[in-house]
C-alpha positions as CSV (number, residue, x, y, z in Angstrom):
1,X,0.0,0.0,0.0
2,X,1.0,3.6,-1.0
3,X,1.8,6.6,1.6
4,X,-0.7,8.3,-0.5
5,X,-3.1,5.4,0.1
6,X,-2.4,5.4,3.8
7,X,-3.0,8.8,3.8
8,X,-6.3,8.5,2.3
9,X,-7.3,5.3,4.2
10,X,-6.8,7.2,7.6
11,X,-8.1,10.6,6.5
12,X,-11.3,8.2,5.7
13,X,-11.3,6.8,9.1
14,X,-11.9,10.2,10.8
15,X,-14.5,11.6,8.5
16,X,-16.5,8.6,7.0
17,X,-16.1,10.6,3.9
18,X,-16.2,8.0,1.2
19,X,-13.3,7.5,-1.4
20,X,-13.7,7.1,-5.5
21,X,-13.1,3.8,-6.7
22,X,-9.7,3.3,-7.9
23,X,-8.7,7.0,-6.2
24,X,-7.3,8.7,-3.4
25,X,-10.4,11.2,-3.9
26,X,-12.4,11.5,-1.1
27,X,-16.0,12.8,-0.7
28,X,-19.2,13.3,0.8
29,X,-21.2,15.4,3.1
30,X,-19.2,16.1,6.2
31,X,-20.6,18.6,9.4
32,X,-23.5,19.9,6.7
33,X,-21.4,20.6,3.8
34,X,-20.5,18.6,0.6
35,X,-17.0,18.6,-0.5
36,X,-14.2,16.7,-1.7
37,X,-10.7,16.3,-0.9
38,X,-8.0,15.5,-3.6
39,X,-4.3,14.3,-3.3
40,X,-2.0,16.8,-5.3
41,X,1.4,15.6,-4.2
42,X,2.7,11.7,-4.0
43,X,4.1,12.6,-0.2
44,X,-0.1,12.8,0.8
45,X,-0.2,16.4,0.6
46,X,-4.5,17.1,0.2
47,X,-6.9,19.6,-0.7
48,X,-10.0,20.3,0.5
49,X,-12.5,22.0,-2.2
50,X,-16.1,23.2,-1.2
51,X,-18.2,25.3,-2.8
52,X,-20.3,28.1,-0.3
53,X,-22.1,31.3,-0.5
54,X,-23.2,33.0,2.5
55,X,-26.8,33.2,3.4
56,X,-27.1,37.0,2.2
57,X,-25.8,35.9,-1.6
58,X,-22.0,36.7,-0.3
59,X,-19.1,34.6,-2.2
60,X,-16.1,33.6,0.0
61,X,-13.9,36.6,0.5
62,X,-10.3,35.3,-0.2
63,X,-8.2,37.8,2.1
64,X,-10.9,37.2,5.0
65,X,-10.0,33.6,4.5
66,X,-6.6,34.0,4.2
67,X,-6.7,35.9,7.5
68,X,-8.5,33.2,9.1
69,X,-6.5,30.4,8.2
70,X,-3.0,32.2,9.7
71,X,-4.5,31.0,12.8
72,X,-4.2,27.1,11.8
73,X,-0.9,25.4,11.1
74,X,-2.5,22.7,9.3
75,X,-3.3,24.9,6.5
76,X,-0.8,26.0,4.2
77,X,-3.0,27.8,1.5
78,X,-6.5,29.0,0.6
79,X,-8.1,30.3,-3.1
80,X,-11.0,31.2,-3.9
81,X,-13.1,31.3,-7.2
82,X,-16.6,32.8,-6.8
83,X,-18.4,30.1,-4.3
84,X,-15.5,27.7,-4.9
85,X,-13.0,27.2,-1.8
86,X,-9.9,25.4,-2.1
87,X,-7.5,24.5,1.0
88,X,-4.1,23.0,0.6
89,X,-3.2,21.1,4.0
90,X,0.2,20.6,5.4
91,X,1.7,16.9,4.5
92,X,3.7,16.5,8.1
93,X,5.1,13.3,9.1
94,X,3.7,10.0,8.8
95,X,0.2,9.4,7.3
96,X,-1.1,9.1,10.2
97,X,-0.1,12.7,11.2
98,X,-0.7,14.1,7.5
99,X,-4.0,13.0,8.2
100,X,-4.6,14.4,11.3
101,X,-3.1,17.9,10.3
102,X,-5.8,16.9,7.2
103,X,-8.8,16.7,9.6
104,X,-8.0,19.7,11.7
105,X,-7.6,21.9,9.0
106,X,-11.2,20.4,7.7
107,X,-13.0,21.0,11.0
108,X,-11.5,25.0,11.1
109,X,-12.3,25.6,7.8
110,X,-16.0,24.1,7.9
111,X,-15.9,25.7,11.4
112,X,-15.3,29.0,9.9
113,X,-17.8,28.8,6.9
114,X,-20.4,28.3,9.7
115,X,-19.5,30.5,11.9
116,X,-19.3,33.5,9.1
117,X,-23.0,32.2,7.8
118,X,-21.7,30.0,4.7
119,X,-23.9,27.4,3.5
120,X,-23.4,24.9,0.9
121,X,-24.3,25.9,-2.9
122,X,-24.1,24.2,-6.5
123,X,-21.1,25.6,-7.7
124,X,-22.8,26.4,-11.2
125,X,-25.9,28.1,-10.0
126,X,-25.0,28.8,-6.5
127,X,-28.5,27.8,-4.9
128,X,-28.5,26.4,-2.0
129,X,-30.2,23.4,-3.5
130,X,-28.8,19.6,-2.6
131,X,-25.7,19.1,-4.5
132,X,-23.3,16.1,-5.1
133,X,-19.9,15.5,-5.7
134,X,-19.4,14.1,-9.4
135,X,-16.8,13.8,-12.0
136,X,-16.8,15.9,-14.7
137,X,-13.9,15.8,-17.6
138,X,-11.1,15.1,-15.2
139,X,-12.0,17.3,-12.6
140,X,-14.8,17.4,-9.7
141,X,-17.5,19.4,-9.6
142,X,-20.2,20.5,-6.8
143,X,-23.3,20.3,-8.6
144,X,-26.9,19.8,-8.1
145,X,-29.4,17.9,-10.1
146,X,-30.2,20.2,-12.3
147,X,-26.8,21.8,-13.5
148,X,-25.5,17.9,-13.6
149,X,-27.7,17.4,-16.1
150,X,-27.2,20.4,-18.0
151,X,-23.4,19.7,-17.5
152,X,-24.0,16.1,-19.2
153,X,-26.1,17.7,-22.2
154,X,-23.3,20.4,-23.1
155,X,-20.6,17.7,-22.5
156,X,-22.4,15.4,-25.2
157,X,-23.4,18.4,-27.3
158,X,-19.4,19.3,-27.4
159,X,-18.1,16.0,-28.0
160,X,-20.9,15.6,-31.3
161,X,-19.3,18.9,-32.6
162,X,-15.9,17.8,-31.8
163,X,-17.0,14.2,-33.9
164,X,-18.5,16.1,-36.6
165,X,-15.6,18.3,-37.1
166,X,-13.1,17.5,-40.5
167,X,-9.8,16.0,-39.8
168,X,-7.1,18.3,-42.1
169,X,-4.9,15.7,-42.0
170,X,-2.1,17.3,-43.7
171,X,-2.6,20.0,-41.5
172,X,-2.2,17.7,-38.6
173,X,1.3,16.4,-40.3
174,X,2.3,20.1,-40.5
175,X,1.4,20.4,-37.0
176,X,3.1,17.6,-35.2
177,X,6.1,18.0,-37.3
178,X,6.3,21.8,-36.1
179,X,5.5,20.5,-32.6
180,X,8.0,17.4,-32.7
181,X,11.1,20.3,-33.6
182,X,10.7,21.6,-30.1
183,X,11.3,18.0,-28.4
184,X,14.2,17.9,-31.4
185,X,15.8,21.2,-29.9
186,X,15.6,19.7,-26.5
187,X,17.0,16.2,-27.7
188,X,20.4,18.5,-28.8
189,X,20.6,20.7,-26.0
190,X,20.3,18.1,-23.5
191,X,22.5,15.9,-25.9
192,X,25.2,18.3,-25.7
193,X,25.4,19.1,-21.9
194,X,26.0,15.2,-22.0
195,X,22.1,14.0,-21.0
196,X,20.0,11.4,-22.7
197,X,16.5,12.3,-20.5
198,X,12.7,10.6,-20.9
199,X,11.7,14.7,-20.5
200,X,12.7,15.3,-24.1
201,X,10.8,12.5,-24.8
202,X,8.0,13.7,-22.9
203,X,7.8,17.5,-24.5
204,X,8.5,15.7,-28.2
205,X,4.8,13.8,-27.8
206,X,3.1,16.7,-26.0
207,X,3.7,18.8,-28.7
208,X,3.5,16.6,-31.6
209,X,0.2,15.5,-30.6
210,X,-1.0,19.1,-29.8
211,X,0.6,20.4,-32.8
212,X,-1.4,17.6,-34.6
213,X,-4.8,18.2,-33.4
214,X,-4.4,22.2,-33.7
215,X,-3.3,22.6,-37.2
216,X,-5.5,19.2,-37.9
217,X,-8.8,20.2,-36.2
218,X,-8.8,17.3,-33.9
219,X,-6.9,14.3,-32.8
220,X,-7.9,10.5,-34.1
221,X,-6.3,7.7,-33.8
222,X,-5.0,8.1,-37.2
223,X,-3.2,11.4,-36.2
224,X,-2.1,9.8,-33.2
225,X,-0.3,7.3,-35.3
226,X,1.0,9.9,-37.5
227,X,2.1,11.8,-34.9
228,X,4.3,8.4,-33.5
229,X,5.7,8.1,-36.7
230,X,6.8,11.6,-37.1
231,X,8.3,11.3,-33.7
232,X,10.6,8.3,-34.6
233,X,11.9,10.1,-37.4
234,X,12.8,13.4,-35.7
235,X,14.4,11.3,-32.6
236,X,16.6,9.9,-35.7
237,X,17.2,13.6,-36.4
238,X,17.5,14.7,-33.0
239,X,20.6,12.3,-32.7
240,X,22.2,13.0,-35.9
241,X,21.9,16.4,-35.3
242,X,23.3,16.2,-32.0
243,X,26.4,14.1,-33.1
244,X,27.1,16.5,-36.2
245,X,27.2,19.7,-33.4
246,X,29.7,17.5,-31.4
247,X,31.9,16.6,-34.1
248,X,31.4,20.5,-35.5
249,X,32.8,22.1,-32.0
250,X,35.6,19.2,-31.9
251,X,36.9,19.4,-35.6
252,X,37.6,21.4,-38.4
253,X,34.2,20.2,-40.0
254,X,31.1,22.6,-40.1
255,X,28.1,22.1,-38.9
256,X,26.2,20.6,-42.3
257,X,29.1,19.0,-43.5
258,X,29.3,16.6,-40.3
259,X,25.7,16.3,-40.8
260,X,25.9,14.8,-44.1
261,X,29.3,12.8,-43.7
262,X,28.1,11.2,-40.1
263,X,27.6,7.9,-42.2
264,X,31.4,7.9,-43.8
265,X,32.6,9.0,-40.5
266,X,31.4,6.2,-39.0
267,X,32.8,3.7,-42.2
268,X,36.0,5.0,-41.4
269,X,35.8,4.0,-37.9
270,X,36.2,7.8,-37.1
271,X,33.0,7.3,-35.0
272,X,32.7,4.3,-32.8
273,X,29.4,2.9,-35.0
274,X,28.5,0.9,-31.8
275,X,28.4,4.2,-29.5
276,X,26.2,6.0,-31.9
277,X,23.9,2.6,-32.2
278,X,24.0,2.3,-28.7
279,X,23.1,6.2,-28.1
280,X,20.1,6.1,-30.9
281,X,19.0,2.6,-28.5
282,X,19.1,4.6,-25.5
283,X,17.8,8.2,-27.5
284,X,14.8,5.8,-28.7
285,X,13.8,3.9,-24.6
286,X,13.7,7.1,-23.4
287,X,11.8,8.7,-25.8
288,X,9.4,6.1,-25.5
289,X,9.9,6.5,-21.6
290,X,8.4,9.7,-22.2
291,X,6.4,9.4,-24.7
292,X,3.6,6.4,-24.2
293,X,2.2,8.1,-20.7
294,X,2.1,10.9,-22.6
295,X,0.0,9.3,-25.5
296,X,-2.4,7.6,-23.5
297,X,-2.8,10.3,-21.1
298,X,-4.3,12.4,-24.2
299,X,-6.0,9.6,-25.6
300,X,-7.7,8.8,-21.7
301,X,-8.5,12.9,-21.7
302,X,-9.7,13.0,-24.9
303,X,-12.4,10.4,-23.8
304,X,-12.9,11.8,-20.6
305,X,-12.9,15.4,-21.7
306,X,-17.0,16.1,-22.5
307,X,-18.4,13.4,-19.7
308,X,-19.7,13.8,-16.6
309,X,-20.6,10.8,-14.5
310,X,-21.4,10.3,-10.7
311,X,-18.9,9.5,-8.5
């Protein structure tokens, strides 16, 4: 089991909040208000988000809050967004004392919201009306019935108009092969302060695959695959480029010329042919290091992007 799971597990224990499925999310009603609390760190540092108005109409006021919460350790920050509240809690210790510090910054906060006259609202419409906790796109949202409904209509009505939308596919290959030259320059620059790094890998699909579904209207599973294959050829290019600037600031050669001779150099043994395999073998694991979270991360957010589903 996790720290982060331990965490959870005990912060559970001490509210009967319940947790999501699969998730460190937890959420429920707790002392009269509905909220949720969300892991943003690995070490089991939470946040607590709520969504009040005061009784008069009044949103949270963030300095008043920001005042308030000087008087609890536990609590290390506070935002507010019109009737949304978000409180980042101080991951101390062990999980059983993350947890703690988790629960006591809970209490003041729900402490203060009553105390000041803050009841719980729907986050869209921001009626006091009985709200739930559910999952929209990625996120969680505070929503009653009604505006979960709503928020399930304009999530399908997007997603049809996303569907229906052309696919410029030779816009997308423009696009990811612009986007790919940036993971390219990063391949070389790391290259030549003497780093082979799954980051470059990482920024190479991000923007390959955004670059894609900009310049392409949207991103399918066919531009997806483009977008792969244009990233094994520019991490090919990434490494020959980075070789030709090495042997450039080391010899007599110029930049284009090493570029073009790397192949003869490497004939003539003047390049150790199974260094520069063995780089490419390493240039190509940690692109793909990088790379596959990154790919089905946008393919998982592309799905989940327009839903919205209970908890």
């Amino acid at each position: 089991m996790t720290k982060l799971q331990k965490v959870a597990n005990a912060i559970q224990t001490r509210t009967g909040l319940m947790q999501e499925a699969g998730t460190c999310v937890l959420y429920g009603a707790y002392s009269g208000y509905t909220l949720y609390m969300m892991p943003f760190t690995a070490a089991g540092a939470y946040q607590l988000h709520l969504s009040v108005r005061r009784t008069d109409g009044v949103n949270p006021d963030v300095n008043l809050l920001k005042a308030a919460v000087k008087a609890e350790p536990a609590i290390t920050n506070v935002m507010a967004s019109n009737t949304h509240v978000t409180v980042s809690f101080r991951p101390k210790g062990n999980p059983e004392n993350i947890a703690e510090l988790a629960v006591r910054g809970l209490n003041f906060i729900v402490n203060w919201c009553y105390q000041n006259g803050y009841q719980s609202v729907c986050e869209k419409c921001g009626q006091p009306l009985p709200a739930e906790v559910v999952k929209v796109g990625l996120g969680r949202q505070i929503l009653c019935q009604t505006c979960f409904a709503i928020t399930v209509q304009e999530g399908e009505a997007r997603q049809a108009a996303y569907d229906a939308k052309p696919e410029n596919v030779v816009g997308g290959v423009v696009g990811a092969f612009l986007g790919s030259l940036i993971g390219v320059a990063l391949i070389v620059l790391l290259g030549q302060l003497g780093f082979i790094s799954a980051v470059s890998g990482i920024v190479m699909a991000v923007c390959a695959l955004k670059g894609y579904e900009l310049l392409g209207g949207k991103l399918t599973t066919k531009g997806i695959i483009i977008s792969i294959a244009i990233m094994l050829v520019m991490v090919y290019l990434g490494d020959r480029i980075d070789w030709a600037v090495s042997i450039a600031r080391q010899s007599d050669y110029g930049f284009f010329d090493a570029f073009k001779l790397l192949p003869k150099f490497m004939e003539a043994d003047m390049i150790d042919s199974g260094a520069y395999a063995g780089n490419l073998a390493k240039m190509y694991l940690f692109a793909a290091l990088g790379a596959v979270p990154s790919i089905l991360s946008a393919v998982k957010g592309k799905k989940a992007a327009n839903t919205a589903s209970r908890m």
